[in-house]
N, C-alpha and C positions, 0 to 999 in steps of 0.2 A: 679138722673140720673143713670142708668144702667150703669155695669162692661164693659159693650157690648160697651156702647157709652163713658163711660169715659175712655177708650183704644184709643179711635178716634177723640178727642178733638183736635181740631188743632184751634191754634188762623188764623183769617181769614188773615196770607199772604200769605196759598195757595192759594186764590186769588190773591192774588197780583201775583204771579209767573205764574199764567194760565191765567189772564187777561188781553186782549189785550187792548189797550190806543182807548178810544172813545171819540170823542170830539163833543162840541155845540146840544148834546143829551137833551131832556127831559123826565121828567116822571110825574106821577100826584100820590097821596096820595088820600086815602078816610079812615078818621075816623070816625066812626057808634057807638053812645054811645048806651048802656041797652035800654034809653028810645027811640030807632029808629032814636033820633036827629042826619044828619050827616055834617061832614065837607070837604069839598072838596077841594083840597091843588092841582092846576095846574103849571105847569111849574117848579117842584119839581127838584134839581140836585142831583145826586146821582153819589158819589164818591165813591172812595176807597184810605184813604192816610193814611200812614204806616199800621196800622194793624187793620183799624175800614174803617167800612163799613157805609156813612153818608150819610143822605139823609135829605136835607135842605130845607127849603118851600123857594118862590122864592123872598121873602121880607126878607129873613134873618132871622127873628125874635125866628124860632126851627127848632132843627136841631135833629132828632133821630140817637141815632149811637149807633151801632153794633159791641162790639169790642171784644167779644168772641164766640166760635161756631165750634159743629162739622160737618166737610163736607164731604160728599162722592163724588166720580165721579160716575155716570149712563149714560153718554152720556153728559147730561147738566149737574154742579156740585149742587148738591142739600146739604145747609145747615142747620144746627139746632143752633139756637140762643140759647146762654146757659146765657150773658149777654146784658142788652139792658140800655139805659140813653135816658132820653131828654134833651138837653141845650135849655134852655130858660129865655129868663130875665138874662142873665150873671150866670145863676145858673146851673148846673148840676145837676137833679136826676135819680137813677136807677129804674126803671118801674119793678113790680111785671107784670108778664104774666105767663100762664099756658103752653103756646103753640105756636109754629112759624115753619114758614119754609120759607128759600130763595131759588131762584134758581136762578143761573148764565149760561150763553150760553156763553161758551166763545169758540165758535168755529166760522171758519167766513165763516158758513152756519146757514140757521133758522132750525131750532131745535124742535122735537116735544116733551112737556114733557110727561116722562113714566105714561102711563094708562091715558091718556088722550087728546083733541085732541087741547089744549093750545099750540100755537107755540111760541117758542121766535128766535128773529131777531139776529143777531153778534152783543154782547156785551150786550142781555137784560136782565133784573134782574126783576124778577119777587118774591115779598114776600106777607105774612102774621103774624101777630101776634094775641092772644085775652087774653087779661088780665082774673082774676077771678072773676070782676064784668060785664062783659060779653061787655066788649068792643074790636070792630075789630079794627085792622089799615092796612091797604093793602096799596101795592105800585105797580108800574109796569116803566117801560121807558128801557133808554141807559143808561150805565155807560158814564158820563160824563168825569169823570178826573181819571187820577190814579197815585199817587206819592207814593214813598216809605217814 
């Protein structure tokens, strides 16, 4: 990571502080492995509680979370995942990726992201990740919950 961006690490409860509380929100996952195979995760909840950013499939079973990250404000707060885990099977591990970006709308008007004509709604979150064996995971919905 660059001097530039390790200056601008902020663990993610500037979201929490800019995030307004959305409730009975969904969202959907899609993971796309190397070989094109993909997985389709609907009805996904996507929290924010203390300083991780989780986003749950809707049977429980994995949950990705987010718990470090620098963010900037551009209008929508656009951030950079600097740590990522999956819980699953009662285990925890931290996922190698090369690359991610979230964006959060936390204003309570829809939102168009910069250089592009992608709108998010009040309180949408909008990401990406792609690991080094050339797997996507995207996400998109409402923030569901938000606790400190």
């Amino acid at each position: 990571m660059s001097t530039r961006h390790g200056k601008l690490i902020v663990i993610c409860s500037i979201i929490m502080v800019a995030m307004p509380i959305f409730a009975q929100a969904k969202g959907t996952m899609r993971v796309q492995q190397a070989d094109g195979s993909v997985q389709l995760y609907e009805n996904v909840n996507i929290a924010v509680a203390g300083r991780q950013l989780l986003i749950e499939t809707a049977n429980k079973k994995g949950t990705l979370i987010i718990d470090r990250a620098a963010c900037f404000v551009e209008g929508v707060m656009r951030c950079i995942p600097d740590r990522v885990q999956l819980k699953q099977n009662g285990k925890q591990l931290s996922l190698d990726f090369e690359r991610g970006t979230v964006y959060f709308n936390t204003t309570d008007a829809k939102q168009t992201l910069r250089y592009s004509s992608t709108q998010l709604p009040p309180g949408g979150v909008l990401g990406s990740l792609k690991s080094p064996k050339g797997t996507y995971v995207t996400w998109s919905g409402t923030l569901d919950s938000y606790t400190k």
